[in-house]
Each structure stands twice: as structure tokens, then as C-alpha cells.
N, C-alpha and C positions, 0 to 999 in steps of 0.2 A: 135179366131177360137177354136170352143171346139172339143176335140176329143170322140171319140166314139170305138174306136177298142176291144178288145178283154181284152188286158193288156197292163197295161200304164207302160210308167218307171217312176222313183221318179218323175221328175220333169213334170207327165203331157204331156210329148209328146208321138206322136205315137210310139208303140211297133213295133220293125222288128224282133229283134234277145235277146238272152237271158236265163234263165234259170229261169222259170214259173211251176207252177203246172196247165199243159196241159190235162190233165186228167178234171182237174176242170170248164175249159173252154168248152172241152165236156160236162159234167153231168148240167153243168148251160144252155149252149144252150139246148137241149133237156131238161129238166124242163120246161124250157122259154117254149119251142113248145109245150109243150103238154098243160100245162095254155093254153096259146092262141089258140089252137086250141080247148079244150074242152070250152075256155070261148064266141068261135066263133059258137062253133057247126060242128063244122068239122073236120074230120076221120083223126088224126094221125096213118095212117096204118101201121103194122111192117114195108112194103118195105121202105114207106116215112121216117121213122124213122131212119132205116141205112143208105138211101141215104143221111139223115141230118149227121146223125156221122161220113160219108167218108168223107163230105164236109168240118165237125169240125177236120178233124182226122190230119190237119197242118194247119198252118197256110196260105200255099200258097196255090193258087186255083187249084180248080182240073177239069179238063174237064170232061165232061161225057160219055165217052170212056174208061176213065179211072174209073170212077165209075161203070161200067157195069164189068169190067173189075175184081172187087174185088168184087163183087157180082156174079161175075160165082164160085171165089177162095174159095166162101162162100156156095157153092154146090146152089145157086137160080139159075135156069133156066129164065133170067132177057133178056130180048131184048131191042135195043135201045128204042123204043116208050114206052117202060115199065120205063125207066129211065128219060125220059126227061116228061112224066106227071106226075112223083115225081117231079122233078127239077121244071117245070112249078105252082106244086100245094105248093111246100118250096115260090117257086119267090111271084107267087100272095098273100102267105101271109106275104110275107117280112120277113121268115127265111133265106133265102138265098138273094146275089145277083150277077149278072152275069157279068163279067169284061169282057166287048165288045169286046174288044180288043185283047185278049188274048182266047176266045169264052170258057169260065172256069166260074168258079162259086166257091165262098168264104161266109161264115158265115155270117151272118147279129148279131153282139154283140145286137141290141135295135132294134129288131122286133117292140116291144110294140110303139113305136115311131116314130113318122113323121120326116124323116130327107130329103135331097139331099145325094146321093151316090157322093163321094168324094173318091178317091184312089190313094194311092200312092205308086206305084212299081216300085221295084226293078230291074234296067235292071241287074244288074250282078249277086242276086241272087234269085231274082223270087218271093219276100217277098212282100208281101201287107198288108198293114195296109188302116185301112177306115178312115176318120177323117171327120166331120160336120163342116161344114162354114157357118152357117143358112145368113149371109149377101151377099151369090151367088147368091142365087134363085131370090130374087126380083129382084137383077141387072140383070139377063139374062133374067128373064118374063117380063118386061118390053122394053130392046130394042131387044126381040123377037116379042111383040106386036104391039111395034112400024113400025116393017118389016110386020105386019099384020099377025102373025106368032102365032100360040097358041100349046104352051109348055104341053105335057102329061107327059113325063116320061123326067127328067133330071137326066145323069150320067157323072161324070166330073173325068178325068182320067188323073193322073200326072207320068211322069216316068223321073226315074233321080237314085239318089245312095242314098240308106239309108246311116244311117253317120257309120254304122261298115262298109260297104263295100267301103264309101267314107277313112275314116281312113286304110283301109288296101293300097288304090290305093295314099294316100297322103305317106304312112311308106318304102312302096316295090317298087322292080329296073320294078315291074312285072306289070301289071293293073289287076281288079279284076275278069278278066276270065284265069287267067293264063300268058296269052302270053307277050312276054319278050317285051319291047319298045324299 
């Protein structure tokens, strides 16, 4: 299973937690969008543009509330439907993607790329990392076809404990939201 996130650690596995040049993460996704959109023909508008860099601006997802939300603190006069056809127009070109589950929206590291949306969050602290399994899709189009069933849009979502947060709940009398056991 290859990953695909943002930033890897040595060995290749997904990134949750660590000390990265985040900065960089931002100025390469937005690079990324603006290539792709200028090589699509389509209006990276300033508002789309910051609404990409809120989405870049951590690692965890950010709902669109909360993007409106720092686009008021940014003096824009921004309304929900102003925010969600950025968000809609980031989705459809596969800068962004929306973690169902959580009704939030995270960075797409490989726009440029066909992949399955694959996530893996954080219950204790809220971290997603994306990771490509190219070997899921055909097994689930197939015995979804076999139900007569035809697959548009596949998102596959895992929640359990990144291993810093697993390592804190295996070291401490505590679990990793605090509370004493």
C-alpha cells in the first residue's frame, strides 16, 4: 500500500505528528493548484486560493464554518454558499477532499493523480493522514457490481490511534483524552 500524505516519516509510513517544514506543505499545495488549474483552464480566484491555504493551514481537517469563520477575521465579507462553492470548486478538482464523516475537508497532497481517498484518523487527536491502496478499488467495483451496484465516487475511512497517540495510551496510568482509567 503506497502512501500519498503530505509528509512521510523515514520509513515511509503515514505522517500524523512531528516537526516538518509546514510552511512548505502550504506553498507546494497551492503551486500544485495553480499548475492545475491554469493547465485546466480554470479561475484559481483569490477567495479559492485562501480557502485552499485554510484547508493547508494543519494538518487536521477543517469544516467550513470554520473556514468562513477565518475569512470574516480576514476582514472578507464571505457567506456560507460563498465558502462551500470554493470548497465544491477545490473538491471537483481534487485539491481538496471531504472526510464524510467528520463533514471537514483536508488537502489533497496529489491532486495531479488518480487515486481512492483512503484516511486514517485520529480518534484522540484528530490527525489525518490520506494513504492509496490502489488494490481496494477493484475489489469493492467488482463485488459492488456483482450487487448490481455501480461505484461513482469511493471514500474509505479508518479511525483507530496514530502510533504517537497509541504510544502515549500504552506509557500513561491516563488514556489519550486525558481521563484517569
Amino acid at each position: 500500500m503506497a502512501t500519498t500524505n503530505t509528509a512521510r516519516r523515514a520509513d515511509g509510513g503515514p505522517f500524523f505528528h512531528g516537526h516538518h517544514d509546514h510552511q512548505r506543505c502550504i506553498d507546494r499545495a497551492l503551486e500544485t493548484a495553480a499548475a492545475l488549474c491554469e493547465g485546466r483552464g480554470a479561475r484559481l480566484t483569490a477567495l479559492r486560493r485562501r480557502v485552499l491555504e485554510l484547508v493547508w493551514s494543519s494538518h487536521a481537517p477543517i469544516g467550513a464554518y470554520d473556514i468562513l469563520e477565518q475569512l470574516r477575521r480576514d476582514g472578507r465579507t464571505a457567506a456560507p454558499p460563498t465558502v462551500y462553492r470554493a470548497l465544491d470548486f477545490l473538491r471537483d478538482h481534487g485539491l481538496v477532499h471531504r472526510i464524510e464523516s467528520l463533514n471537514a475537508f483536508i488537502g489533497c497532497p496529489t491532486p495531479d493523480e488518480t487515486h481512492v481517498s483512503q484516511f486514517l484518523i485520529c480518534t484522540a487527536c484528530s490527525a489525518v493522514a490520506e494513504i492509496d491502496g490502489t488494490e481496494i478499488r477493484p475489489v469493492l467495483t467488482k463485488s459492488a457490481a456483482a450487487a448490481g451496484f455501480a461505484v461513482d465516487r469511493l471514500t474509505i475511512e479508518l479511525r483507530g490511534l496514530c502510533a504517537p497517540c497509541a504510544e502515549r495510551m500504552r506509557s500513561s496510568p491516563t488514556d489519550v483524552s486525558g481521563h484517569a482509567e
